[in-house]
C-alpha positions as CSV (number, residue, x, y, z in Angstrom):
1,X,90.6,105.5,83.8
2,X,91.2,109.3,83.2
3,X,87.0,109.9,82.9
4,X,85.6,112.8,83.9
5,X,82.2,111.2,85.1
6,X,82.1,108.5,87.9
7,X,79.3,107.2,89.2
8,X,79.1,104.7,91.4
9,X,76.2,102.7,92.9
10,X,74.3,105.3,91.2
11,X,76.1,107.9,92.8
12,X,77.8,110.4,90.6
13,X,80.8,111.6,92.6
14,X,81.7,115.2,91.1
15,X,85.2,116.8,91.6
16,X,86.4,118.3,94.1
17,X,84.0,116.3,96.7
18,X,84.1,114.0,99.6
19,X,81.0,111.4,99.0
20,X,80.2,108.3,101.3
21,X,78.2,105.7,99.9
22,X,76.5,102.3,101.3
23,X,76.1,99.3,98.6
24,X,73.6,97.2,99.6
25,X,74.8,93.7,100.2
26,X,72.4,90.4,101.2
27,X,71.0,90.5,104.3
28,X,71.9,88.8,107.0
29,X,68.7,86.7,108.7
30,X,66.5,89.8,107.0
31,X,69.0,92.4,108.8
32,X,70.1,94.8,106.1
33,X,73.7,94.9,105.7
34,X,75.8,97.6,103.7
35,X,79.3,97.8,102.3
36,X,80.4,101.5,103.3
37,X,83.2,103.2,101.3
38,X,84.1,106.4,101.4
39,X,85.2,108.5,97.6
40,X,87.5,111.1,97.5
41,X,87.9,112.7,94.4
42,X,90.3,115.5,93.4
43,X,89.5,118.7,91.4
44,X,91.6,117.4,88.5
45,X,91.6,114.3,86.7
46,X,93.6,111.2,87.4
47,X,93.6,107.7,88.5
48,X,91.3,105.8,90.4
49,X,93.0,103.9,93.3
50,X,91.1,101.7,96.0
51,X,92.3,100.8,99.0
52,X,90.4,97.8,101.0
53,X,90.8,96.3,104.4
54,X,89.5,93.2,106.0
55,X,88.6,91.5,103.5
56,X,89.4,89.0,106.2
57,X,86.9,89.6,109.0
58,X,89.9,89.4,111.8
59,X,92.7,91.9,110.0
60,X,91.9,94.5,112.1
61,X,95.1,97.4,111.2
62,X,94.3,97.9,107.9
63,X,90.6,99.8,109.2
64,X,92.7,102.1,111.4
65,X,94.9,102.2,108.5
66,X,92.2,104.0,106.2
67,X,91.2,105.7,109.1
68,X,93.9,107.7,109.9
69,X,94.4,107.8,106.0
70,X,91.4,110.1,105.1
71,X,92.1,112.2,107.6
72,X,95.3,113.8,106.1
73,X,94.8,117.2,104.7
74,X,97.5,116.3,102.2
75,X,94.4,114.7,100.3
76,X,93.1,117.7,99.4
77,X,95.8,118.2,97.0
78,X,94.8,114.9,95.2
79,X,94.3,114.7,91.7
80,X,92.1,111.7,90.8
81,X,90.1,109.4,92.7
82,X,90.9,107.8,96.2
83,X,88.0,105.0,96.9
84,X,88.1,103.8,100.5
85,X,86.5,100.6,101.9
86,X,87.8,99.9,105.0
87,X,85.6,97.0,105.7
88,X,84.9,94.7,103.0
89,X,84.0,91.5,105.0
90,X,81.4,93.2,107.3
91,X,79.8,89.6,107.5
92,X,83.1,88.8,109.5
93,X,84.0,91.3,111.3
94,X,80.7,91.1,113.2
95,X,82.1,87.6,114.5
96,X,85.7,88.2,114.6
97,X,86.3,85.6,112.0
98,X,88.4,85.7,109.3
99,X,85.5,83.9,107.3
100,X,81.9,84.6,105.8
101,X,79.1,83.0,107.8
102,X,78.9,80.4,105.2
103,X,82.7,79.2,106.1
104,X,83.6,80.4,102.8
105,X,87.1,82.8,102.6
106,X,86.1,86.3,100.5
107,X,89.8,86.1,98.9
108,X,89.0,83.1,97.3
109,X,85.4,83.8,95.9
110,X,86.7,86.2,93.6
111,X,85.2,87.2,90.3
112,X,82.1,86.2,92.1
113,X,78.6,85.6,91.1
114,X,75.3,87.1,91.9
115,X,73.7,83.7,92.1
116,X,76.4,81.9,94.0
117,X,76.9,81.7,97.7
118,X,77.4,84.4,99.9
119,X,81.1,84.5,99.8
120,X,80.2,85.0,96.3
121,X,77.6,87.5,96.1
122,X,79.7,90.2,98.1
123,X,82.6,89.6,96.0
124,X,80.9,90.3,93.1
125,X,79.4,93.8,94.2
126,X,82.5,94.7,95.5
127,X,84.7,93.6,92.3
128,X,81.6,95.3,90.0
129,X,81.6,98.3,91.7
130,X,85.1,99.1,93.0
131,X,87.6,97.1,91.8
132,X,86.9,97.1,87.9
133,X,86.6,100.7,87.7
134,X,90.0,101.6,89.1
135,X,93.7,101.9,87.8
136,X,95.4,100.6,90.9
137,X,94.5,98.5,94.3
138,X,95.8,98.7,97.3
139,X,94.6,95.6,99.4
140,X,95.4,95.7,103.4
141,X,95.9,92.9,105.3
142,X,97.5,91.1,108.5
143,X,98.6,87.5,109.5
144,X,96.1,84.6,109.8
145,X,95.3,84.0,113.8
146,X,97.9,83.4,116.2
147,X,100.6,84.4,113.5
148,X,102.2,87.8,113.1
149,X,103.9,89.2,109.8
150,X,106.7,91.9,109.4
151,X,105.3,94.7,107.0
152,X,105.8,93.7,103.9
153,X,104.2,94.7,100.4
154,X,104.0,91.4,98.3
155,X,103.8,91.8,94.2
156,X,104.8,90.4,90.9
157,X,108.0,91.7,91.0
158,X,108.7,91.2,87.3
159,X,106.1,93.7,86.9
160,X,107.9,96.7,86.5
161,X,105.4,98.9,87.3
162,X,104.0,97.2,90.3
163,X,107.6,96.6,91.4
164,X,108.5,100.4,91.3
165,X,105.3,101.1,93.0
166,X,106.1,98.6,96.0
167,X,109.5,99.7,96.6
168,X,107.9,103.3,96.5
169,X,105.5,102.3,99.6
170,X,109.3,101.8,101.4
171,X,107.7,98.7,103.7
172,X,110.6,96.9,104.7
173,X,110.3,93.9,102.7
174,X,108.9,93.4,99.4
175,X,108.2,89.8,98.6
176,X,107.3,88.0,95.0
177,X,104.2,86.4,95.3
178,X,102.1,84.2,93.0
179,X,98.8,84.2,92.0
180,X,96.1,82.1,93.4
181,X,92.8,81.1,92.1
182,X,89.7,83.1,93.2
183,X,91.8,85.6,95.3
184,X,90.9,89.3,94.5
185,X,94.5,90.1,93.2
186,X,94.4,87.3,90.8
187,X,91.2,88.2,88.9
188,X,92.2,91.9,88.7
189,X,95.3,91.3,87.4
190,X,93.4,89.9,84.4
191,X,91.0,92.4,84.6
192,X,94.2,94.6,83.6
193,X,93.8,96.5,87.9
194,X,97.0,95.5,88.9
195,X,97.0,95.4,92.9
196,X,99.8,95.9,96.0
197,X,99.1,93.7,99.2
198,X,100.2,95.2,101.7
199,X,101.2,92.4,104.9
200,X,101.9,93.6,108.4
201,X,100.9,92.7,112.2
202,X,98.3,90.2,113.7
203,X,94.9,89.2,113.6
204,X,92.6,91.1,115.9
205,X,95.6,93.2,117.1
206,X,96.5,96.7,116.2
207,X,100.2,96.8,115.6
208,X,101.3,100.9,115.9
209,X,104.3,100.4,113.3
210,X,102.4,98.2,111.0
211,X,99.8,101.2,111.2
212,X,102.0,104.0,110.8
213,X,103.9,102.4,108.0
214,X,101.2,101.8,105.8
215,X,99.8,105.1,106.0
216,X,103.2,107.0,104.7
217,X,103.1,103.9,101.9
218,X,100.0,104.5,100.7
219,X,101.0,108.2,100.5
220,X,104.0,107.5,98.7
221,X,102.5,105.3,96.2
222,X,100.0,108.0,95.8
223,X,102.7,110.2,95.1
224,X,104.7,107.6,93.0
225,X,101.8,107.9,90.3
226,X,101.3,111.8,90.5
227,X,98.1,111.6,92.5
228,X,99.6,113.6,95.3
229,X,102.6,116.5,95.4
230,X,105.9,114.8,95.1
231,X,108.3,115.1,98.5
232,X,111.5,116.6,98.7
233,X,113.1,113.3,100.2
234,X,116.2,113.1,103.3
235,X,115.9,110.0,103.2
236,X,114.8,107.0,101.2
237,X,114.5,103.2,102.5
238,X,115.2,101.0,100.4
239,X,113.5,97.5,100.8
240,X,115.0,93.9,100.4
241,X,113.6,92.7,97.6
242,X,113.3,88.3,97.9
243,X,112.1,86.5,95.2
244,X,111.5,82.8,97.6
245,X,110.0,82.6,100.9
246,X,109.2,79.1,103.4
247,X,107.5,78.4,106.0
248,X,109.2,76.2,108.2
249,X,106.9,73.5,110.4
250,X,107.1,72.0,113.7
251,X,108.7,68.5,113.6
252,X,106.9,67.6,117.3
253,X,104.4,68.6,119.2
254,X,104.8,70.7,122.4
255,X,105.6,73.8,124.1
256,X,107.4,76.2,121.1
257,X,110.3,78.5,122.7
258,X,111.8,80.9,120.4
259,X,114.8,82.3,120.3
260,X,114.5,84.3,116.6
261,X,112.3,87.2,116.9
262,X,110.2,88.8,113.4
263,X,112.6,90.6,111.3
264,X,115.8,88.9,112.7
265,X,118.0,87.8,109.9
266,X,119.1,83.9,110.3
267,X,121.8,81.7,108.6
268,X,121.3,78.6,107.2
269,X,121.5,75.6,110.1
270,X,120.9,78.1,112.6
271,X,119.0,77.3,115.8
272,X,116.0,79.6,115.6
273,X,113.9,77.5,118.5
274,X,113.1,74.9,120.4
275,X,110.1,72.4,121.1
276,X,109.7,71.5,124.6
277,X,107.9,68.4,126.1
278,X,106.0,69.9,128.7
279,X,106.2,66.6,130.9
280,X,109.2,65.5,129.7
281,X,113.0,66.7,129.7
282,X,113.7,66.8,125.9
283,X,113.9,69.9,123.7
284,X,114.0,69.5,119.6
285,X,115.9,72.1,117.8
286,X,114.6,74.2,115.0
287,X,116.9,75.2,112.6
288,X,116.8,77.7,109.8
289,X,116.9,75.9,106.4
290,X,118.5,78.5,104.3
291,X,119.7,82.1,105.1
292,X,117.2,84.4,105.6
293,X,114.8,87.1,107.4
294,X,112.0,85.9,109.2
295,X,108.8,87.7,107.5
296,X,106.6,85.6,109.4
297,X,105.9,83.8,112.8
298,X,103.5,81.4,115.4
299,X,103.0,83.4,118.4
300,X,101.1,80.7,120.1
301,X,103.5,78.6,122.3
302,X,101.5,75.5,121.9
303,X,102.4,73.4,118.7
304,X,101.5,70.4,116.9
305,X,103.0,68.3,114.5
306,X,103.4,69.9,111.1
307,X,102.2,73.4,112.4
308,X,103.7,76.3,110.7
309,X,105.7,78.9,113.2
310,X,108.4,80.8,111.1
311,X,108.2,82.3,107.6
312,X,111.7,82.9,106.2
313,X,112.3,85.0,103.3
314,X,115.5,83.4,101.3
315,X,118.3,86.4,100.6
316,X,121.6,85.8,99.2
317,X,123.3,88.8,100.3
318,X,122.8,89.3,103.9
319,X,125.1,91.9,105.6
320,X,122.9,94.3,102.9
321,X,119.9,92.9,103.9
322,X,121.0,93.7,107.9
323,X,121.8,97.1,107.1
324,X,118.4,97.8,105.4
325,X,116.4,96.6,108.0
326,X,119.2,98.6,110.9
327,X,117.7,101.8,108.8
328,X,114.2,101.0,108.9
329,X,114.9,100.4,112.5
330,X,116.4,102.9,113.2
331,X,114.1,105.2,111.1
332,X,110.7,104.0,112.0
333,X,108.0,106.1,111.3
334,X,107.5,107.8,114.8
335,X,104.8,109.9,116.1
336,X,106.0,113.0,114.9
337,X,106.6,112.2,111.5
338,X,103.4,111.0,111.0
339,X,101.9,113.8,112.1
340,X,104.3,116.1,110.1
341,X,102.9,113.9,106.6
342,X,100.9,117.3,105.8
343,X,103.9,119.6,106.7
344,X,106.3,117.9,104.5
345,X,108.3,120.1,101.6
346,X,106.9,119.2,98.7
347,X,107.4,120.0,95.0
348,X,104.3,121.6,92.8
């Protein structure tokens, strides 16, 4: 969407400027609510990329995430359009709560209606007014409550474009995943916006790694379509790419006791807990059911029956799938680097 007007809730955002705009969503018990989003737009023309956080009231990095994002001076080199929203659900966020005040989930509401319910209504100004005008999405999120996830961008990897764009981003892991009905990434996909989700941390938690890695991703994707200065690279991660992933469920109820940790990488009949009885003496074993990295995990000891605690990734090679995640280790983006994103060498 190479145009060289763009307007936007009636705004007309020229180039070269900085513009922050409120859409007006319902109100909430006759309080007026907005949906704030900030626009950057380069001198020169280019693509129009979003990035959007908590679309889930409780996924709380991704807003630190942007944050920190529009801040770099880098983006004064950009050349196209940069639309921030780094609240989406501000119904939920007021509450903590993943949800809508009408119990419904945004990511399933999706392409929305203006005469439907709440859940609804906000997805359709926000799919109307953001997401069908741009090229590319980039959608932020965490872990459901009580769960943590390893950063992870998760795409149609048979997409090769959106698969060269997610290993660009250099997250550790980048997962296949399909489409489900009513989610955001679904209905832009066949609104021809094809869309990264971007997976790390916990629910109402801030997670400093998760934060710091998906700043320099969305940089490098940025830079992986020409929007910003390409880098002179040192050194490149390289993801494991994983095409299946489980989660594995608690076969009793009790006190959960692990012994894997997020990121670990697990054979097949492994022990990767235990449940404990808290009166009792016995402990049940939980094994690994194929080989693996665990992307995903409970971190609430207390289980029940059929509760999910550990998401395992399925890899077939994995002393290569060790050594890439020894580098990202190893490498992780540290204070100084990510204050140095501005200083880097770049080519013009």
């Amino acid at each position: 969407m190479l145009s060289s007007k763009l307007i936007i809730a009636n705004t007309e955002i020229l180039k070269g400027t900085r513009v922050t705009i409120n859409l007006e969503l319902p109100k909430l018990y006759n309080t007026p609510t907005n949906l704030p989003l900030r626009v950057i737009r380069g001198k020169k023309d280019g693509p129009i990329v979003f990035v959007s956080a908590a679309i889930h009231g409780d996924e709380l990095n991704g807003i630190e995430i942007i944050r920190r994002l529009r801040k770099l001076n880098i983006l004064n080199k950009l050349k196209g359009t940069l639309i921030l929203v780094p609240i989406v659900n501000v119904y939920g966020i007021m509450n903590l709560s993943r949800y809508l005040p009408d119990r419904r989930d945004l990511n399933r509401s999706f392409p929305g209606s203006i005469k439907g319910s709440l859940a609804s209504r906000v997805a359709k100004v926000f799919f109307d007014e953001i997401v069908s005008r741009c090229d590319l999405g980039i959608d932020l999120h965490t872990a459901s409550i009580h769960k943590s996830n390893l950063p992870q961008v998760r795409t149609n990897i048979d997409n090769e474009y959106t698969f060269n764009l997610a290993k660009a981003f250099e997250a550790p892991v980048v997962l296949h995943s399909e489409l489900r009905d009513g989610s955001l990434r679904s209905v832009a996909q066949d609104a021809g916006v094809p869309i990264l989700l971007y997976e790390a941390g916990e629910a109402l938690r801030f997670d400093e790694v998760s934060i710091r890695i998906g700043v320099k991703g969305i940089i490098n994707v940025l830079r992986e379509m020409n929007m910003l200065p390409h880098l002179v690279k040192k050194n490149v991660k390289t993801p494991i790419i994983t095409r299946n992933s489980t989660w594995i469920r608690s076969n009793e109820s009790g006190m959960l006791r692990t012994i894997k940790a997020l990121g670990d990488i697990v054979k097949k009949d492994e022990i990767i807990a235990f449940i404990d009885e808290p009166l009792g003496d016995d402990s049940f074993e939980i094994k690994a059911l194929f080989d693996g990295v665990i992307i995903g995990k409970s971190e609430i000891p207390l289980v029940q029956e059929g509760d999910a605690i550990f998401h395992i990734a399925k890899l077939k090679d994995l002393e290569s799938a060790e050594t890439k995640l020894e580098y990202f280790n190893e490498n992780a983006i540290g204070q100084s680097e990510f204050y140095e994103l501005n200083n880097e060498e770049i080519i013009e």
